[in-house]
C-alpha angles and dihedrals in degrees: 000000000000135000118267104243095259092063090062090044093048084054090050091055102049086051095043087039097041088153084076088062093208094122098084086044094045083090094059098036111107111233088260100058086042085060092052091053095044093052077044097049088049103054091048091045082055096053097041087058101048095047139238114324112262 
């Protein structure tokens, strides 16, 4: 069984966000609270492409 596709990305962004500090805690997270940093992680990787708010 492979992982659903967010799972990859939510990797990608630990990795890519390390200041959060959720990469070493991703193991222990139910699927649910994965769910819940990778909506987090998104949002912060938005708002870190497209810049500061003027």
């Amino acid at each position: 069984m492979t992982a659903p596709a967010w799972l990859e990305r939510l990797q990608m962004l630990a990795a890519r966000l390390p200041q959060y500090g959720v990469g070493p805690d991703l193991a222990g997270l139910a699927l649910c609270d994965l769910w819940g940093v990778y909506r987090f992680l998104e949002a912060v990787a938005a708002g870190v492409e497209h810049g500061p708010t003027p």
